[in-house]
C-alpha positions as CSV (number, residue, x, y, z in Angstrom):
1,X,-33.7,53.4,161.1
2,X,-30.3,54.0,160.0
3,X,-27.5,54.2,162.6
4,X,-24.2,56.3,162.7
5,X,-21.1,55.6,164.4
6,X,-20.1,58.0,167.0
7,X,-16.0,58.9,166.1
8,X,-14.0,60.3,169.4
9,X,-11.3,62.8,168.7
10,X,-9.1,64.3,171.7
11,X,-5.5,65.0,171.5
12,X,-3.4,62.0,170.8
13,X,-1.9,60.1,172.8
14,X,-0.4,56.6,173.6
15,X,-0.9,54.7,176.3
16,X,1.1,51.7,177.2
17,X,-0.1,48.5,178.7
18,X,1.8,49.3,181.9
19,X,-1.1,52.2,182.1
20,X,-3.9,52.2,184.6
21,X,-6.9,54.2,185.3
22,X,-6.0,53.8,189.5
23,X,-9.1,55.2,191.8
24,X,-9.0,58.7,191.6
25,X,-10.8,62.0,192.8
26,X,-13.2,63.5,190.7
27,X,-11.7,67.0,189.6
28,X,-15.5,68.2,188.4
29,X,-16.9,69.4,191.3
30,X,-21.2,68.6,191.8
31,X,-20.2,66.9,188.0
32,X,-23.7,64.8,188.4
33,X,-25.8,68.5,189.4
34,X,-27.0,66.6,192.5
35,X,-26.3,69.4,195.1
36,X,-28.2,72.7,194.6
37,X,-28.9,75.9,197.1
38,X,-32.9,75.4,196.5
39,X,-35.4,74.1,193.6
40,X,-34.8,76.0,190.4
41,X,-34.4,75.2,186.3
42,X,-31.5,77.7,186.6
43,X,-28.3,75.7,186.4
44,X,-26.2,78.2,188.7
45,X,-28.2,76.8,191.7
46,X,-26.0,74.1,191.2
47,X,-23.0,75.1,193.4
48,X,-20.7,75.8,192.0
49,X,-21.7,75.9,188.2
50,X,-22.0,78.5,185.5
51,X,-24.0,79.1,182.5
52,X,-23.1,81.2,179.2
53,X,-26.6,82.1,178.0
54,X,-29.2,80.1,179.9
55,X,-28.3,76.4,180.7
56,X,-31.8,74.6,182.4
57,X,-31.7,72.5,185.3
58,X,-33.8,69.3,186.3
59,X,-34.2,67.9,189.6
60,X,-36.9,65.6,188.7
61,X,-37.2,63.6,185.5
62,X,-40.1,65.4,182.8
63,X,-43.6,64.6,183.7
64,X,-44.2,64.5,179.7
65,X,-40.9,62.5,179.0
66,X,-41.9,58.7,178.2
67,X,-38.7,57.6,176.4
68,X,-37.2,54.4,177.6
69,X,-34.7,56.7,179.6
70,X,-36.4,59.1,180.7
71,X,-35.3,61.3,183.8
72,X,-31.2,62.1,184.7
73,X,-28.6,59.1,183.5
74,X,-27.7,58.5,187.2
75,X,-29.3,60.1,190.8
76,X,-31.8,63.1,190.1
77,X,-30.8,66.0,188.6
78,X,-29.1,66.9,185.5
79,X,-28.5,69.9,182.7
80,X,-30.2,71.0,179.5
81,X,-28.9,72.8,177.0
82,X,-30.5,74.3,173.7
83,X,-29.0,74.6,170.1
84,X,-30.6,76.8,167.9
85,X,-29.5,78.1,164.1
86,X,-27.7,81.3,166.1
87,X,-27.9,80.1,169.3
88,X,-25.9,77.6,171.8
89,X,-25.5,77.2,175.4
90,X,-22.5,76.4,177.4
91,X,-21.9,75.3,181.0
92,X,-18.3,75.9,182.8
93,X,-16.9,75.3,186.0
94,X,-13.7,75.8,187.8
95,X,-11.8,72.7,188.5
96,X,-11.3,71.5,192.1
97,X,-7.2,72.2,191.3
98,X,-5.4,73.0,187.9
99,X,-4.5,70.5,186.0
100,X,-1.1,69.2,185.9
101,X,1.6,69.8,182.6
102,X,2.2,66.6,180.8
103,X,-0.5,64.9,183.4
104,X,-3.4,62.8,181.4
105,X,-6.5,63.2,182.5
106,X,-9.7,60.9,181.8
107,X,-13.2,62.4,180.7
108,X,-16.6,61.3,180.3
109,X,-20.2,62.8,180.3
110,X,-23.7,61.8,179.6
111,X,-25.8,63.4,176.9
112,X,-29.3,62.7,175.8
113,X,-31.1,64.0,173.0
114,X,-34.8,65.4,174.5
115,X,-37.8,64.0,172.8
116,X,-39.2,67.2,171.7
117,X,-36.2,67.9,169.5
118,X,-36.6,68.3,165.4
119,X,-33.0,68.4,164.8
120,X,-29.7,66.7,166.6
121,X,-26.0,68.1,166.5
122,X,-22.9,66.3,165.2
123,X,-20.2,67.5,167.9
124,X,-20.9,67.9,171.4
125,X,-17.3,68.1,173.9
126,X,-15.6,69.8,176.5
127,X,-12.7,72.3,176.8
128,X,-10.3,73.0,179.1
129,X,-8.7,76.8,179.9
130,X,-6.7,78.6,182.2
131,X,-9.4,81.5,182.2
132,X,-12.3,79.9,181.5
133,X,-14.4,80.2,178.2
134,X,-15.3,84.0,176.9
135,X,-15.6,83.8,172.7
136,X,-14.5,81.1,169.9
137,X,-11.7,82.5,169.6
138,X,-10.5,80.1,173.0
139,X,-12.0,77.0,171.8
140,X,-8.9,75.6,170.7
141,X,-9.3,72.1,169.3
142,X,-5.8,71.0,171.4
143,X,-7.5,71.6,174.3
144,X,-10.6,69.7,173.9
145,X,-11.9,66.5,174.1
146,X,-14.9,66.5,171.2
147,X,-17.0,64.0,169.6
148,X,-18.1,64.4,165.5
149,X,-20.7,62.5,163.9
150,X,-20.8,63.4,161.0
151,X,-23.1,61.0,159.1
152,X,-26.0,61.8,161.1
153,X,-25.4,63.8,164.4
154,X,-26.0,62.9,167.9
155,X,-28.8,60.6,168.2
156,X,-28.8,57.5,169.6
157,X,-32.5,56.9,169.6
158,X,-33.2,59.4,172.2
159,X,-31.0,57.3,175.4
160,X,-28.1,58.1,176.8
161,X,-24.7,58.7,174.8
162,X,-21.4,58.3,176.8
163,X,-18.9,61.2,175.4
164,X,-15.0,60.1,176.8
165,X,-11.8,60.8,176.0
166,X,-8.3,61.3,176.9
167,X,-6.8,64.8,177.6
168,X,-3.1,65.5,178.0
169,X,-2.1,68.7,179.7
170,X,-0.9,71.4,178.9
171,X,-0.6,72.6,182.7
172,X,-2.7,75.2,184.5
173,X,-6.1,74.8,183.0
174,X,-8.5,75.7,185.9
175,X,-11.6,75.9,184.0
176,X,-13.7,73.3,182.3
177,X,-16.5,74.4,179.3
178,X,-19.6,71.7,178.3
179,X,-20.7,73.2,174.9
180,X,-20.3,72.6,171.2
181,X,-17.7,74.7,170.0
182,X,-18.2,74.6,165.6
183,X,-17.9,77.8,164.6
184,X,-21.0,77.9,163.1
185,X,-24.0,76.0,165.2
186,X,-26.3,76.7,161.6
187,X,-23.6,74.1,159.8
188,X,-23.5,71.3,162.8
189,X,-27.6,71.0,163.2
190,X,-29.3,68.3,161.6
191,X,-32.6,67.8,160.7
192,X,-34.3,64.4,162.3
193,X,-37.0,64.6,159.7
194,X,-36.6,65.6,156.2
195,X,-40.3,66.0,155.9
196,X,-40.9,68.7,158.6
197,X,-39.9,72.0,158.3
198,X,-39.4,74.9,160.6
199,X,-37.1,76.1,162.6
200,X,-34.2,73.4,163.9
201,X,-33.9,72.7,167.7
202,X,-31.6,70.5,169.3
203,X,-31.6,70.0,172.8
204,X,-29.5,67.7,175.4
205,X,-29.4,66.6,178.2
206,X,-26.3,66.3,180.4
207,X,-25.4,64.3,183.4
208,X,-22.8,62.5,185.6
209,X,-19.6,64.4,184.2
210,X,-16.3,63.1,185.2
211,X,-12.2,64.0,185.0
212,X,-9.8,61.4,186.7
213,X,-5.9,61.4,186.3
214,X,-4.7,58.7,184.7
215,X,-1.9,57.4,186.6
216,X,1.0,55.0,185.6
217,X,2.2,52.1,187.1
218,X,5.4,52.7,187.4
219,X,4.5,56.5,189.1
220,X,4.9,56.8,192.9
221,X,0.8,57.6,194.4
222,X,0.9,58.6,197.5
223,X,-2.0,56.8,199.6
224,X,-3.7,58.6,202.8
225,X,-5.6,56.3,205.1
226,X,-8.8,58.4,206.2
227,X,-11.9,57.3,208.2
228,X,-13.6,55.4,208.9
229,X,-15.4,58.0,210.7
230,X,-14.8,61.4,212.5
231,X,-14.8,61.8,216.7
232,X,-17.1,64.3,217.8
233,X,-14.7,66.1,220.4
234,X,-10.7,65.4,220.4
235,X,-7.9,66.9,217.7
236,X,-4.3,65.5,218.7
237,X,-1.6,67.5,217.2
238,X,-3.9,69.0,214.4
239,X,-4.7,65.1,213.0
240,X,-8.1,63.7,213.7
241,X,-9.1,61.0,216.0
242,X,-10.8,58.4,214.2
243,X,-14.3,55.9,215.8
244,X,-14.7,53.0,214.3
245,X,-18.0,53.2,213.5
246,X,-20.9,55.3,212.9
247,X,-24.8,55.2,212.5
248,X,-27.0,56.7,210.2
249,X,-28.5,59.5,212.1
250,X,-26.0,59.9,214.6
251,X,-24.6,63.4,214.6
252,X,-20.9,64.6,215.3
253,X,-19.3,68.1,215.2
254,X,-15.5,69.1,214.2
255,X,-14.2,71.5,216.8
256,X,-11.8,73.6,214.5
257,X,-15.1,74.9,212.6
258,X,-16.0,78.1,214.3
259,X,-17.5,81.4,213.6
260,X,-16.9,85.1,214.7
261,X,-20.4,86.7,215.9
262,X,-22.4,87.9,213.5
263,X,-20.3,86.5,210.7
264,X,-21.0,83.6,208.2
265,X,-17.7,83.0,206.3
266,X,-15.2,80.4,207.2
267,X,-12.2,81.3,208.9
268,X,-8.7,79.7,207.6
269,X,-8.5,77.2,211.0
270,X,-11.4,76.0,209.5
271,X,-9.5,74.3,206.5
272,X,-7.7,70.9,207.0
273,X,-10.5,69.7,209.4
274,X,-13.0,70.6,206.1
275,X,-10.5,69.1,204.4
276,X,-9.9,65.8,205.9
277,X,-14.0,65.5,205.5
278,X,-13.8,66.1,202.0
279,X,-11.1,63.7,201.7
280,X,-13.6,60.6,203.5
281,X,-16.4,61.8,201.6
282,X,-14.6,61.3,198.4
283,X,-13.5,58.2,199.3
284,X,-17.2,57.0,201.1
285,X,-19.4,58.2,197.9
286,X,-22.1,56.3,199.3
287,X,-22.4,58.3,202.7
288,X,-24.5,61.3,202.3
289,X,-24.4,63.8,204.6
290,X,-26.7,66.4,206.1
291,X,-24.9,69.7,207.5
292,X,-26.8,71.8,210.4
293,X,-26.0,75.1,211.2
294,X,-26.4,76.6,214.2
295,X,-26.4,80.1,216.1
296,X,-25.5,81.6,219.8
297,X,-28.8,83.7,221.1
298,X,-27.4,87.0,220.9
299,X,-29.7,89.0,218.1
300,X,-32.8,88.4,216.8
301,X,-34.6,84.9,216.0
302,X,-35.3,85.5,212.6
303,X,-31.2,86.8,211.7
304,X,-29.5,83.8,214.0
305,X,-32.0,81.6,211.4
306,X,-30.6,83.2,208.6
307,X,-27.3,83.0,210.0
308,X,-27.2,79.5,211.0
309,X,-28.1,79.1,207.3
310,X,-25.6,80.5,205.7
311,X,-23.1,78.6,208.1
312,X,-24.6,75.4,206.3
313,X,-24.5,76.5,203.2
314,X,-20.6,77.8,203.2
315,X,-19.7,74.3,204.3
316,X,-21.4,72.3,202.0
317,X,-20.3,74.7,199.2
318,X,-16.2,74.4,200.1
319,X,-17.2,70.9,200.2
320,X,-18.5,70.8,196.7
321,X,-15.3,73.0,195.9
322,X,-12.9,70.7,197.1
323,X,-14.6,67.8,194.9
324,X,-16.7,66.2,197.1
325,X,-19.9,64.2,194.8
326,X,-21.7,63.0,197.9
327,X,-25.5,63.6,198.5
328,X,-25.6,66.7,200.4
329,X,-28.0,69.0,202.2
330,X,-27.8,72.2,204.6
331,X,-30.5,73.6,206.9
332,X,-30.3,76.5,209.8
333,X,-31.6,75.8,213.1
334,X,-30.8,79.5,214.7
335,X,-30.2,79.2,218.1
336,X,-33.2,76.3,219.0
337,X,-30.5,73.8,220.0
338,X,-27.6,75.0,221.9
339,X,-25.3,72.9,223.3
340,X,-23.2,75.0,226.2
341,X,-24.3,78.5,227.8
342,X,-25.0,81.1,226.0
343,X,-24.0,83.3,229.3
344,X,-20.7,83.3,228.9
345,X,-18.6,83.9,225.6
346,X,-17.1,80.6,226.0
347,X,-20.6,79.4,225.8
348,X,-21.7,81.0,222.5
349,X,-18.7,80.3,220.8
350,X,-19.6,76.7,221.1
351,X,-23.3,77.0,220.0
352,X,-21.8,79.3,216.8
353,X,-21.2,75.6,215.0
354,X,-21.7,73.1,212.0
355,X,-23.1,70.0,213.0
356,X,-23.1,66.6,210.4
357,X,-25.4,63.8,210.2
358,X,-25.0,60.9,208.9
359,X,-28.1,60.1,206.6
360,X,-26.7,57.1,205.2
361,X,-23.2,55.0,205.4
């Protein structure tokens, strides 16, 4: 078997030795696909992710896949996307903030050629836009960070390829596009076998899809002490309280989150308590976290269940928006466990809540 180099281009750039890639937030929000609404093969179930034309999704590995790396590159889940003589799909999703002007930015993604492929691609990369990706004519090879192969395409014996780069901004770009972006996707398939013909397929799979900022030495980061763990009950001057220590199952609730009757959405009090979480989880990507919503008993059963879900649900999705990669789930419990009267207003305000758990820490 013959094997081809992989050749990285991105926008050029020098980097001293005083440079450092310093702990940093992933900007690609869900960028490993591990937190979805329900089971589907439709990528848009994982929040908050977009497809142009059909991009699958896997939450299990392939019960028919027995390559030596078979299944996602890290946790469960990950993308597919198909390449065809007139055909290619993309993936895009809006950045957790805009990218800074002059800032560089660190990328890297996963990608896997699937077994039942005849053909492989020679470029597979990422672009970066203010408004996100509509035609070719905003794939602009400045604002990219691509791979080429020309020799032979994307192979790599069927495991797992790690795509990286540097990106230097231009300042703004909000959006982020997985895709190939050739002009032509006839001209960048190749065939895997000479001897079988047909029509060329390439497919790939994606997985654990990352942007850092790259900070120097010499810059000025400023440093937030968070954690280790949330109180259930006190907020002093708008700052949290802080317990030193928490248990896996143990449950706590954040008394800024609250909901108007009848409603779902998250009112703006809601934010820097939300935010402060995000910020631990980020920095605690081992904790996963389950969020239970939960209803007053005015109504009926069946619409406080529904309710109570979507409570969950628009947590753990400004969660995911603000960056957070942390196993997640949300489930609605109605109005089954209320935790003050529901006689009084007081009362049902209380029991109109989000609750976390603790699944592991």
């Amino acid at each position: 078997m013959r094997l081809f180099a992989v050749v990285l281009l991105f926008t050029s750039v020098h980097l001293s030795a005083q440079v450092s890639l310093l702990p940093s937030k992933n900007l690609v929000p869900n960028g490993s696909f591990e937190n979805y609404r329900k089971k589907s093969t439709d990528i848009r179930r994982a929040t908050p992710w977009r497809s142009i034309e059909s991009v699958d999704y896997y939450q299990a590995p392939l019960k028919n896949d027995t390559t030596a790396e078979r299944g996602a590159a890290d946790g469960e889940c990950y993308a597919g996307f198909r390449f065809r003589k007139k055909y290619k799909e993309f993936a895009q999703v809006r950045l957790v903030e805009p990218l800074k002007r002059g800032a560089l930015y660190h990328f890297s993604m996963q990608v896997r050629l699937a077994f039942w492929s005849n053909a492989c691609i020679r470029s597979f990369g990422v672009l970066f836009t203010k408004g996100g990706y509509r035609s070719q004519g905003d794939a602009i090879k400045s604002n990219m960070v691509d791979t080429v192969c020309e020799a032979g395409g994307l192979l790599n014996n069927y495991r797992w390829i790690t795509i990286s780069g540097t990106y230097k901004a231009d300042g703004g770009e909000k959006f982020l596009t997985i895709g190939n972006f050739a002009p032509k996707i006839k001209k960048e398939l190749v065939r895997i076998d000479i001897t079988h013909f047909g029509a060329r397929e390439a497919f790939y799979f994606v997985d654990n899809i990352q942007l850092e900022r790259i900070h120097l030495k010499e810059e000025e980061v400023e440093v937030v002490i968070i954690g280790p763990i949330f109180q259930t009950q006190s907020i002093q001057d708008s700052v949290l309280v802080y317990k030193s220590e928490v248990l896996p199952g143990e449950k706590f609730t954040l008394p800024s989150i609250v909901f108007q009757s009848g409603r779902y959405y998250l009112l703006p009090e809601s934010y820097p308590v939300l935010n402060q979480l995000a910020a631990y989880l980020i920095k605690h990507p081992d904790a996963s976290l389950k969020i239970n919503g939960h209803s007053d008993n005015a109504g009926l059963p069946y619409k406080n269940q529904k309710m109570s879900e979507l409570r969950a649900r628009e947590v753990f999705e400004y969660l995911i928006h603000k960056g957070v990669q942390n196993k997640m789930y949300f489930k609605g419990f109605g109005s089954l466990f209320p935790i003050a009267d529901n006689t009084t207003e007081e009362g049902r305000i209380r029991n109109r809540r989000v609750e976390f758990e603790i699944i592991q820490n």
